[in-house]
PDB file of N, CA, C and O in Angstrom, chain B, residues numbered from 101:
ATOM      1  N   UNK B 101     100.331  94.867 122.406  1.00  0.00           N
ATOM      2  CA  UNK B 101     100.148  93.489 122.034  1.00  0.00           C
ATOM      3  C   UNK B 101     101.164  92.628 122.772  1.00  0.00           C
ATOM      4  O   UNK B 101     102.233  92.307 122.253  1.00  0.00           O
ATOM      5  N   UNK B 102     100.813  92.277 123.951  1.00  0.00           N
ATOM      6  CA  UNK B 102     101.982  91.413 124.753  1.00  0.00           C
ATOM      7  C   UNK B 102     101.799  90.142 124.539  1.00  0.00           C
ATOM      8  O   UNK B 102     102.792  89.425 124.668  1.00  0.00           O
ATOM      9  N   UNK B 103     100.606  89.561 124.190  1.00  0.00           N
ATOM     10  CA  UNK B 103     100.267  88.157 124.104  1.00  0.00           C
ATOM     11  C   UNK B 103      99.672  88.014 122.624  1.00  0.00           C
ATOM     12  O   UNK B 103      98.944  88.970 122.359  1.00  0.00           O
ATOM     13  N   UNK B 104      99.773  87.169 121.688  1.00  0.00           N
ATOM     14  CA  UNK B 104      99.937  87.563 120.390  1.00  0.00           C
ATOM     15  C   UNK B 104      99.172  85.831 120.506  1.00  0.00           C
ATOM     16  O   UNK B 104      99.779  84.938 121.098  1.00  0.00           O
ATOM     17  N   UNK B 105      97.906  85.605 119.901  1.00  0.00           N
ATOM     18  CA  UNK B 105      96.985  84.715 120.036  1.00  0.00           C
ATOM     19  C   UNK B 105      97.610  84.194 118.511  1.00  0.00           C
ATOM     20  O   UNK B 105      97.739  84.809 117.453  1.00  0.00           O
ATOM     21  N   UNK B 106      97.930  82.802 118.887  1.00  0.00           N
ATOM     22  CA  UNK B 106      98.809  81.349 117.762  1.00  0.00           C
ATOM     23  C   UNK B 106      97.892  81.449 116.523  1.00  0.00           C
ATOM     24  O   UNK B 106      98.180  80.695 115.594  1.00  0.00           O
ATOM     25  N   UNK B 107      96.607  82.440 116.340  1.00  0.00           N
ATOM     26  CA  UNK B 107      95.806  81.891 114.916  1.00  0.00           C
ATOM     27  C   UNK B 107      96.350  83.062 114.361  1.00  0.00           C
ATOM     28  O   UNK B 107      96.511  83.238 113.153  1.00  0.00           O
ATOM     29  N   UNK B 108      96.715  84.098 115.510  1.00  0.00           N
ATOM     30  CA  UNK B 108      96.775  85.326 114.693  1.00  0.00           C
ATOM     31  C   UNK B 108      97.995  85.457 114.044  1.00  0.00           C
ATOM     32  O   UNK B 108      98.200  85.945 112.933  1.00  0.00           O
ATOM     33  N   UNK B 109      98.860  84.938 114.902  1.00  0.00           N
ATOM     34  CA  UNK B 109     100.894  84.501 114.147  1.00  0.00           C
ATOM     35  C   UNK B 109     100.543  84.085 112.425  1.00  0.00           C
ATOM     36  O   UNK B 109     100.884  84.615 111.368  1.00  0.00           O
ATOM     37  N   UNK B 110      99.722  82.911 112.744  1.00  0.00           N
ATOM     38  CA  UNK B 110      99.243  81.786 111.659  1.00  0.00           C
ATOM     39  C   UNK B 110      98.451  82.969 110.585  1.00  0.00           C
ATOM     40  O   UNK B 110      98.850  82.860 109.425  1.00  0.00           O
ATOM     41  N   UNK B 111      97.849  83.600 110.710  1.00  0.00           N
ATOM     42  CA  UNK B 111      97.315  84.595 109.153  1.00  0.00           C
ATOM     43  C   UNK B 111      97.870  85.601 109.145  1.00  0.00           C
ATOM     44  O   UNK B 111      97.278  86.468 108.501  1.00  0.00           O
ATOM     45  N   UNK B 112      99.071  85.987 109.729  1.00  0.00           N
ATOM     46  CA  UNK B 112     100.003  86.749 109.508  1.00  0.00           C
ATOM     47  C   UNK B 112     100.869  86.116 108.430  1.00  0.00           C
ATOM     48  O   UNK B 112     100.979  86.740 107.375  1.00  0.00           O
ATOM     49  N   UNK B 113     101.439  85.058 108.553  1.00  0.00           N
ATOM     50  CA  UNK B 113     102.424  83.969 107.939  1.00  0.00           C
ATOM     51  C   UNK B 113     101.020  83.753 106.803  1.00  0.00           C
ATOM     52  O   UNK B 113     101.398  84.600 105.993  1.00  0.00           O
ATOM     53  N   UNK B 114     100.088  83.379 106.375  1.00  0.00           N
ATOM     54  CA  UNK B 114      99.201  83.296 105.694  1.00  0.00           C
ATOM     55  C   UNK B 114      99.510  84.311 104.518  1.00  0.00           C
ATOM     56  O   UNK B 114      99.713  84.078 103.326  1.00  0.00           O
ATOM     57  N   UNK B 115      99.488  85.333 105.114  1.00  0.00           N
ATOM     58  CA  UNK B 115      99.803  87.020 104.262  1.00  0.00           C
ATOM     59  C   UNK B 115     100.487  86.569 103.905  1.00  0.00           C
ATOM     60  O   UNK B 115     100.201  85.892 102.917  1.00  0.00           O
ATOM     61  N   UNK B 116     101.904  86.554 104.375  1.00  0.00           N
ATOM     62  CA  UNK B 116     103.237  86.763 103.828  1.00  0.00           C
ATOM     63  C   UNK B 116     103.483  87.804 104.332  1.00  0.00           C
ATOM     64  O   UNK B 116     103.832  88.801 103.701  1.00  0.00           O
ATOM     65  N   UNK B 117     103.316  87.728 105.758  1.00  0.00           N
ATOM     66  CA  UNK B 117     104.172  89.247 106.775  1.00  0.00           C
ATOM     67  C   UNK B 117     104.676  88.341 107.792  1.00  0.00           C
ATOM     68  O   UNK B 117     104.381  87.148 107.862  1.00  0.00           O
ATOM     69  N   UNK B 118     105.477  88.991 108.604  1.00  0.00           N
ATOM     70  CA  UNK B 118     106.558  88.804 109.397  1.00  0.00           C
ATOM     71  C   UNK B 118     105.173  88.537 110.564  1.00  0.00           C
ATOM     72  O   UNK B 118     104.147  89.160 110.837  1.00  0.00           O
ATOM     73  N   UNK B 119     105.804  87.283 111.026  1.00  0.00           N
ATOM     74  CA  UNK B 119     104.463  86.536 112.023  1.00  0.00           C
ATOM     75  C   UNK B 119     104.729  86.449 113.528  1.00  0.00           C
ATOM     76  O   UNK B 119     104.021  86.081 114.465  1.00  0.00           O
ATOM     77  N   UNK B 120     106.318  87.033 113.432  1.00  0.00           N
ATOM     78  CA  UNK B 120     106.600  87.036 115.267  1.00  0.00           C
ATOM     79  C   UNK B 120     106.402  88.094 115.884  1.00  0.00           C
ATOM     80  O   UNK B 120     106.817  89.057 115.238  1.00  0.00           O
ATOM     81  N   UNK B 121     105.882  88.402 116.999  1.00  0.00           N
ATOM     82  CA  UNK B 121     105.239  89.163 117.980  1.00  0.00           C
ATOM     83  C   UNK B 121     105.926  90.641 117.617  1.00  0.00           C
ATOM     84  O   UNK B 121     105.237  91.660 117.600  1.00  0.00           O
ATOM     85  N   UNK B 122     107.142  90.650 117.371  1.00  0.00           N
ATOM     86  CA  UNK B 122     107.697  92.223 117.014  1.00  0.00           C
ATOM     87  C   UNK B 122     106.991  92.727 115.537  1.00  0.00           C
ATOM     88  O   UNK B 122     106.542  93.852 115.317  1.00  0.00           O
ATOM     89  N   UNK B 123     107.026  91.468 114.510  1.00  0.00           N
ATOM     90  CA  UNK B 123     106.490  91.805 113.363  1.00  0.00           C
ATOM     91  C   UNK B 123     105.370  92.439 113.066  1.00  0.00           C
ATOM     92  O   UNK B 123     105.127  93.379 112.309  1.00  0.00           O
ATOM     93  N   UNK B 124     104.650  91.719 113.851  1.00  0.00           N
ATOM     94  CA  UNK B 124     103.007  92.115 114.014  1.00  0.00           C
ATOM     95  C   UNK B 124     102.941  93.060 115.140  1.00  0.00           C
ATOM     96  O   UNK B 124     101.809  93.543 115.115  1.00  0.00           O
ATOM     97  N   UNK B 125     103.412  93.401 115.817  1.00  0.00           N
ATOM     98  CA  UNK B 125     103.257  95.065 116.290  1.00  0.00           C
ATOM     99  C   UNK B 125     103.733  96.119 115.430  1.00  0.00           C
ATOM    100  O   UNK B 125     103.042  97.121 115.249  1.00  0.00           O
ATOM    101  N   UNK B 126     104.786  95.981 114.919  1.00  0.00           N
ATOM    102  CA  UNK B 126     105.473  96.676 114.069  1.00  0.00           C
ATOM    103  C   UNK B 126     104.065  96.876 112.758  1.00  0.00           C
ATOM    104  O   UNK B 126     103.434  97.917 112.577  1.00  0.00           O
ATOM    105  N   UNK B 127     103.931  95.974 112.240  1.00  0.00           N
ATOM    106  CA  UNK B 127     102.741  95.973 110.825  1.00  0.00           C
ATOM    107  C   UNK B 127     101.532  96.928 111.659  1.00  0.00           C
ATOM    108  O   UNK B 127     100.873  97.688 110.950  1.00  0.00           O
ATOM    109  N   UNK B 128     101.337  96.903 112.652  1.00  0.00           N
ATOM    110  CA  UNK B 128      99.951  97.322 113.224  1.00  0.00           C
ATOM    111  C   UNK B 128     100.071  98.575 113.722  1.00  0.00           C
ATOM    112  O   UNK B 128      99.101  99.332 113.694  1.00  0.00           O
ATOM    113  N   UNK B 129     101.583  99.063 114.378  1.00  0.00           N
ATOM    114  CA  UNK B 129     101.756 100.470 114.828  1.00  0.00           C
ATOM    115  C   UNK B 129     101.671 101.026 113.314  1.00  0.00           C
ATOM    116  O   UNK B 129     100.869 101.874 112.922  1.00  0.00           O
ATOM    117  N   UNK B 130     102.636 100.395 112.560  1.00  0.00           N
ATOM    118  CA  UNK B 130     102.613 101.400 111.166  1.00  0.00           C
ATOM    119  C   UNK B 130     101.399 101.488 109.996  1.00  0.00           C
ATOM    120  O   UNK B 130     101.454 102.315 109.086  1.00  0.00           O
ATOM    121  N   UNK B 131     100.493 100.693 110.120  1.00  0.00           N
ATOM    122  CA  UNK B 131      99.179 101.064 109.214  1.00  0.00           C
ATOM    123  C   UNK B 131      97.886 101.430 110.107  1.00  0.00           C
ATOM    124  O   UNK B 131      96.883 101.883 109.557  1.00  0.00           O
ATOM    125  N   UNK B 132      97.942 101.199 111.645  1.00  0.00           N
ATOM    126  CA  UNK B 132      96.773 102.058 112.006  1.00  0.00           C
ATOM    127  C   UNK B 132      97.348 103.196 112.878  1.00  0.00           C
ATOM    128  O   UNK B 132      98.491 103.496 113.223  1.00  0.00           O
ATOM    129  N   UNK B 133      95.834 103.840 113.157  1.00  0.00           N
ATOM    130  CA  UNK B 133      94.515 103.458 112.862  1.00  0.00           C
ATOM    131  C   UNK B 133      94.075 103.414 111.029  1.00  0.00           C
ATOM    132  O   UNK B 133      94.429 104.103 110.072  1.00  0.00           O
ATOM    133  N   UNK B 134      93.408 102.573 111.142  1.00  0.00           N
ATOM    134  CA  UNK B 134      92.796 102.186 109.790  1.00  0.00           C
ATOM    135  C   UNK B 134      91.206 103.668 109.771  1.00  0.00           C
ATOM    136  O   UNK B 134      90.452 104.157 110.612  1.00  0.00           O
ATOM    137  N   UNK B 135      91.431 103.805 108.400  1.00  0.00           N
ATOM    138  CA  UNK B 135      89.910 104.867 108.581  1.00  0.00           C
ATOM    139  C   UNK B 135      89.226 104.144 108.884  1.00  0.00           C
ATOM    140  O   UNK B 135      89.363 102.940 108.670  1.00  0.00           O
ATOM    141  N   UNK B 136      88.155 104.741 109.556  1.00  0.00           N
ATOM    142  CA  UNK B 136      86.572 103.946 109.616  1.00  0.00           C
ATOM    143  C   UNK B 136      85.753 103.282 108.072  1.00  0.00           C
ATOM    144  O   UNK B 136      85.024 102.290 108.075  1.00  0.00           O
ATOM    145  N   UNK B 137      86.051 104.000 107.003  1.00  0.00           N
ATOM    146  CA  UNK B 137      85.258 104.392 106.393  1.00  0.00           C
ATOM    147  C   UNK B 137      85.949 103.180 104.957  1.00  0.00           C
ATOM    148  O   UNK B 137      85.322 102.698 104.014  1.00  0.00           O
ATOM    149  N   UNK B 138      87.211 103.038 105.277  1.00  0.00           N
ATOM    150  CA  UNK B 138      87.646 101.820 104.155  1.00  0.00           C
ATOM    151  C   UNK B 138      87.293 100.406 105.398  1.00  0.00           C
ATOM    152  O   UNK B 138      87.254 100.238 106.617  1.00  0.00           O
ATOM    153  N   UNK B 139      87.088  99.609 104.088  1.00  0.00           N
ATOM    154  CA  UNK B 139      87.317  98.070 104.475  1.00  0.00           C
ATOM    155  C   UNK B 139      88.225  97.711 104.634  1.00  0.00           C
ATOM    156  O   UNK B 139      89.169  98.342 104.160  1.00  0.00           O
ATOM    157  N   UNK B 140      88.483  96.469 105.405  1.00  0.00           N
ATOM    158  CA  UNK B 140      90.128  95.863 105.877  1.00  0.00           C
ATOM    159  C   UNK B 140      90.548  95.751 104.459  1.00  0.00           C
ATOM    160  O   UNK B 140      91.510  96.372 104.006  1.00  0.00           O
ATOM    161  N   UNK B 141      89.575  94.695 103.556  1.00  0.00           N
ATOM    162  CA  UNK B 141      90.507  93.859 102.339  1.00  0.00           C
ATOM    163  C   UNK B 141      90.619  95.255 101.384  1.00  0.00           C
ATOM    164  O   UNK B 141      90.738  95.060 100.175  1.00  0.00           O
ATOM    165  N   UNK B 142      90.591  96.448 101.798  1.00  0.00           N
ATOM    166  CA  UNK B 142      90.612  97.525 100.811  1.00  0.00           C
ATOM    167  C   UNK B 142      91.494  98.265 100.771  1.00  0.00           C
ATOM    168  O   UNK B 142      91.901  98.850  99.767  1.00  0.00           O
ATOM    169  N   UNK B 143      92.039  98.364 102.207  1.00  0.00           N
ATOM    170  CA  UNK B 143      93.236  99.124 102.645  1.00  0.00           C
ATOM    171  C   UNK B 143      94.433  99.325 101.581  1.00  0.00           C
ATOM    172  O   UNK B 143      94.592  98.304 100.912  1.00  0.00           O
ATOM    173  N   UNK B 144      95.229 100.270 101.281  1.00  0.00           N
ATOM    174  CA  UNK B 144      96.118 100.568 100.643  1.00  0.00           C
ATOM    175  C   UNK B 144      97.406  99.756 100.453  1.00  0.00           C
ATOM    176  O   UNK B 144      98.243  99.647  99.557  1.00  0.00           O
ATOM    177  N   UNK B 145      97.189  99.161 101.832  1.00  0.00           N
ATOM    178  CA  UNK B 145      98.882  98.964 102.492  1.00  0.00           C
ATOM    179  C   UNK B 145      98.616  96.911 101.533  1.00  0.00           C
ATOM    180  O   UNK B 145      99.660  96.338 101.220  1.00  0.00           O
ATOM    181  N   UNK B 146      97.273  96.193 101.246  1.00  0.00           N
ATOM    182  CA  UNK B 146      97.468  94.891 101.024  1.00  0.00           C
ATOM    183  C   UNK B 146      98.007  94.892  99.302  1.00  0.00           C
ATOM    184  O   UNK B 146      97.985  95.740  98.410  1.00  0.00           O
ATOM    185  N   UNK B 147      98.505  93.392  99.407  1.00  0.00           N
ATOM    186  CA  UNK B 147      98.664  93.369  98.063  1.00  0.00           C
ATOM    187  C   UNK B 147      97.266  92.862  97.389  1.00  0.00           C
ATOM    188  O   UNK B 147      96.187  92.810  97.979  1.00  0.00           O
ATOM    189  N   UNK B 148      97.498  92.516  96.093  1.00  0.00           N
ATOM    190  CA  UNK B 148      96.354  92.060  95.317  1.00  0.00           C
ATOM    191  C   UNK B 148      95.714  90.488  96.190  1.00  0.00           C
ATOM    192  O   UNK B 148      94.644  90.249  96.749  1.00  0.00           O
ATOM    193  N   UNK B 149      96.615  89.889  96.021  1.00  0.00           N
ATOM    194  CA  UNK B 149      96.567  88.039  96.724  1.00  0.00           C
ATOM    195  C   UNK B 149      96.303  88.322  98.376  1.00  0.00           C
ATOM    196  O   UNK B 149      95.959  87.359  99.062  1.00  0.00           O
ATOM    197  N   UNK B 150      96.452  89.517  98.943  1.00  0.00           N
ATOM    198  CA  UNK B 150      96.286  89.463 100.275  1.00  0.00           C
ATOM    199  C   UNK B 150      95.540  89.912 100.509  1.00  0.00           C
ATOM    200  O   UNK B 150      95.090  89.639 101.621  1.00  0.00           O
ATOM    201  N   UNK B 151      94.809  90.948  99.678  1.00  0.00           N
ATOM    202  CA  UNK B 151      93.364  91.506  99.992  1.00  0.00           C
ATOM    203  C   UNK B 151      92.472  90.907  99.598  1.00  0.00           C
ATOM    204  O   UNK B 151      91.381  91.377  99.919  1.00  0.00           O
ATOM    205  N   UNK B 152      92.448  89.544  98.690  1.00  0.00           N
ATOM    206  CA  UNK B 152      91.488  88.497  97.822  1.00  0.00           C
ATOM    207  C   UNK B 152      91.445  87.605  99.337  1.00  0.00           C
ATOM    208  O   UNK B 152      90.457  87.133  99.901  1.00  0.00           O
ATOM    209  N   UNK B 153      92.438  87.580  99.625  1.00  0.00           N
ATOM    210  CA  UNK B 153      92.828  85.986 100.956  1.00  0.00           C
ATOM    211  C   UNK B 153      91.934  86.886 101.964  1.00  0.00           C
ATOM    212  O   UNK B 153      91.222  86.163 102.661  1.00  0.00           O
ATOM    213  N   UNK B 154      91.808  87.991 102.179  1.00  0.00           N
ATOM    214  CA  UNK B 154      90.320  88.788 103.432  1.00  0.00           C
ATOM    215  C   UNK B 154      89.846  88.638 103.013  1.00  0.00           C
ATOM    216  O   UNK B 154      89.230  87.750 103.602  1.00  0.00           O
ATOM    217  N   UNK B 155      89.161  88.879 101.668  1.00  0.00           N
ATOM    218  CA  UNK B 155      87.654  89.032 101.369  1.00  0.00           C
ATOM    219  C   UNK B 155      87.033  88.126 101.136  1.00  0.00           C
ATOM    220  O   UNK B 155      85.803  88.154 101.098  1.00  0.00           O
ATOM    221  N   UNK B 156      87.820  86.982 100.899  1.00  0.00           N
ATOM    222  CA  UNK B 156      87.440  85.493 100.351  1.00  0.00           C
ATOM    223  C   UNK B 156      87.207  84.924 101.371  1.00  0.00           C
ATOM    224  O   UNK B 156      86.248  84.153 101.336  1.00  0.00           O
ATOM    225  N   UNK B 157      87.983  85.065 102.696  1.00  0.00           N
ATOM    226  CA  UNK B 157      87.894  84.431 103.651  1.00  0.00           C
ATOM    227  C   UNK B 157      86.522  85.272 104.966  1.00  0.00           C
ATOM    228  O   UNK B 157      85.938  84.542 105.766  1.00  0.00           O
ATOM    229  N   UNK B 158      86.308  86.506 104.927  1.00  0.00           N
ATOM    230  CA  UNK B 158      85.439  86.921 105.195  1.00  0.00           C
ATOM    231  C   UNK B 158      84.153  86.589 104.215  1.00  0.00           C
ATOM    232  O   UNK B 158      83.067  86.166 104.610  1.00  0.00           O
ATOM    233  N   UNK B 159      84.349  86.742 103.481  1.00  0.00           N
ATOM    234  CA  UNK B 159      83.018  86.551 102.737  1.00  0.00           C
ATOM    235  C   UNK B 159      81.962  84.621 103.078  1.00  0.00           C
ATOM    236  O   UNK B 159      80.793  84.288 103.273  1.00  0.00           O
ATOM    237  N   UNK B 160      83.010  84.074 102.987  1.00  0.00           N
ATOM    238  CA  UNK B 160      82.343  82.978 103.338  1.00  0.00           C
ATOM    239  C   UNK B 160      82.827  82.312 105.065  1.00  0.00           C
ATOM    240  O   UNK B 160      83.243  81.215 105.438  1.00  0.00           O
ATOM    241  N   UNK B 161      82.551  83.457 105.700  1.00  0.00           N
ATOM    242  CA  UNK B 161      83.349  83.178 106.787  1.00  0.00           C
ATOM    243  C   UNK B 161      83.614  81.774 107.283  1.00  0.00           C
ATOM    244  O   UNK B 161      82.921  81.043 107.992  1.00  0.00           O
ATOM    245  N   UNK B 162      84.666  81.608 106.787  1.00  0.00           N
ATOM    246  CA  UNK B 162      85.920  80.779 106.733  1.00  0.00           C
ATOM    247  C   UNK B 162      86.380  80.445 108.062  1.00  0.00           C
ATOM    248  O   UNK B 162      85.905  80.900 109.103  1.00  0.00           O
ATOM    249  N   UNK B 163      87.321  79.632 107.966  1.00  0.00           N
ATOM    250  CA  UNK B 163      88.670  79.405 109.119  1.00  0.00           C
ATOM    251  C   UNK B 163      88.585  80.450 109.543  1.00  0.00           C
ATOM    252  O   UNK B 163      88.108  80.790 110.625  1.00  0.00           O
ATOM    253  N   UNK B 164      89.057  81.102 108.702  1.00  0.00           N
ATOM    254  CA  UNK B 164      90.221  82.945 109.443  1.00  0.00           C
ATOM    255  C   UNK B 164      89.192  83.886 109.426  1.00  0.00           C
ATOM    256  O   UNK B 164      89.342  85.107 109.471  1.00  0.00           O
ATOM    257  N   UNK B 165      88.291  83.359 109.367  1.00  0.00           N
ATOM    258  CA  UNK B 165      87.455  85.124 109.351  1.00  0.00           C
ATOM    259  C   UNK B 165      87.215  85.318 111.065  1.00  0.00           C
ATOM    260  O   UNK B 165      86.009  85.549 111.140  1.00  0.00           O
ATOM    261  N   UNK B 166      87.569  85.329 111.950  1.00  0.00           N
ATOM    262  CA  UNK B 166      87.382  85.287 113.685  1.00  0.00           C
ATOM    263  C   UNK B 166      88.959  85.771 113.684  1.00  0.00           C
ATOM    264  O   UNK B 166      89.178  86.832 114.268  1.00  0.00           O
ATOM    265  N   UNK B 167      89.754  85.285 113.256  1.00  0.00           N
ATOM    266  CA  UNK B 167      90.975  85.822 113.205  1.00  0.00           C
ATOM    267  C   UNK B 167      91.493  87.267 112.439  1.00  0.00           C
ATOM    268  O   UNK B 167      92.343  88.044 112.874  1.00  0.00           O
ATOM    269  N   UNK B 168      90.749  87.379 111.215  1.00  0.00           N
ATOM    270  CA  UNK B 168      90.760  88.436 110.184  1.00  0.00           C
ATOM    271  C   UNK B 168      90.042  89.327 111.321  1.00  0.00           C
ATOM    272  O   UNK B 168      90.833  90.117 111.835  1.00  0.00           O
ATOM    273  N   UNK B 169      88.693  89.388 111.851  1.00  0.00           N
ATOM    274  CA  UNK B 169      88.138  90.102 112.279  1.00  0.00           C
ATOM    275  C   UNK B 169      89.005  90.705 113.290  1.00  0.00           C
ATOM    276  O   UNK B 169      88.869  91.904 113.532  1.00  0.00           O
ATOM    277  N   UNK B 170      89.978  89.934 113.975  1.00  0.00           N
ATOM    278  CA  UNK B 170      90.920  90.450 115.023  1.00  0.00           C
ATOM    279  C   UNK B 170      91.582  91.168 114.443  1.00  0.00           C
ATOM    280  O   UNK B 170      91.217  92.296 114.773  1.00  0.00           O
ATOM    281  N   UNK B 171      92.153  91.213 113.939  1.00  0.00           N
ATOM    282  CA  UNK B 171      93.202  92.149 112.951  1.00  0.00           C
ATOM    283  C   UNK B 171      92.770  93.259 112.473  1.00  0.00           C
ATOM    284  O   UNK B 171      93.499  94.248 112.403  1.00  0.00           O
ATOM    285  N   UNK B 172      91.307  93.251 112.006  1.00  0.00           N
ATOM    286  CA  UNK B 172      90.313  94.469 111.947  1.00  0.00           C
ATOM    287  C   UNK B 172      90.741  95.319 113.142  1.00  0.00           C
ATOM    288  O   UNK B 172      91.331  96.399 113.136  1.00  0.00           O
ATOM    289  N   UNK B 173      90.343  94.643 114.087  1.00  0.00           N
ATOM    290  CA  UNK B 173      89.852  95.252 115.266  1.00  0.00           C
ATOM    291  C   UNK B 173      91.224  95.679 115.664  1.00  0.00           C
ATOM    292  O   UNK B 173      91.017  96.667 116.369  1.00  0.00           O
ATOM    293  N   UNK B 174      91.999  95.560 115.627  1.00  0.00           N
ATOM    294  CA  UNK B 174      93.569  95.775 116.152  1.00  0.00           C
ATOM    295  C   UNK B 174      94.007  97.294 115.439  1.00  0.00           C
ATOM    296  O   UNK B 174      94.407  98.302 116.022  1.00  0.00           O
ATOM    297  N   UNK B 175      93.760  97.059 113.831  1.00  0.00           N
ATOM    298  CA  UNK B 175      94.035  98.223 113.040  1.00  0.00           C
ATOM    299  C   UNK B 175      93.402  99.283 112.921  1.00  0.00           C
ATOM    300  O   UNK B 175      93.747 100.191 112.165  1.00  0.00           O
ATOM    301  N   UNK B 176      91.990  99.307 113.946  1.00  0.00           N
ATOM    302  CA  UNK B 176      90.887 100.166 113.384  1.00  0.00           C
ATOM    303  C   UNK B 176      91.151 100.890 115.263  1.00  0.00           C
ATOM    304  O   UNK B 176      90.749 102.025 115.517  1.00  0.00           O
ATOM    305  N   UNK B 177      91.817 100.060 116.305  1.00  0.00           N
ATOM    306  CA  UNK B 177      92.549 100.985 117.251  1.00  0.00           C
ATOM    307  C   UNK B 177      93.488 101.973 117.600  1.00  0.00           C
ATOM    308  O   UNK B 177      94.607 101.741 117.143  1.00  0.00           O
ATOM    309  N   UNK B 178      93.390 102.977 118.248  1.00  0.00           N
ATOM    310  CA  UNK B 178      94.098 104.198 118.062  1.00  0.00           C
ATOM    311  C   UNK B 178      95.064 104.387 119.356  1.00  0.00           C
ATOM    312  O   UNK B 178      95.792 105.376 119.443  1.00  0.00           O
TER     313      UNK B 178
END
């Protein structure tokens, strides 16, 4: 992750995780790969308010759901 796209900083800081470029490699080396087989907002590693803030925001794809989906896609890489 050398270039760290400004929406994705922004729903990092959304969470309530560490939103600068080390943070978010760091969050992403240490929870993926994500199984195939769980959902993002299901994952072990969210809290209650942070797995509601995916599913809420995917569900009616929202602002962040293009951004959420990145983060999918980031965690579900090996």
């Amino acid at each position: 992750m050398d270039s760290i796209n400004p929406r994705f900083s922004e729903l990092f800081a959304q969470l309530g995780l560490a939103d600068d470029p080390q943070g978010i490699a760091d969050f992403i080396r240490e929870h993926a790969p994500l199984d195939p087989a769980v959902l993002l907002h299901e994952a072990p590693f969210w809290s209650e308010s942070q797995a509601r803030l995916l599913r809420e925001e995917l569900r009616a794809d929202a602002e962040w759901a293009e951004v959420i989906d990145q983060l999918n896609a980031s965690l579900r890489a090996e």
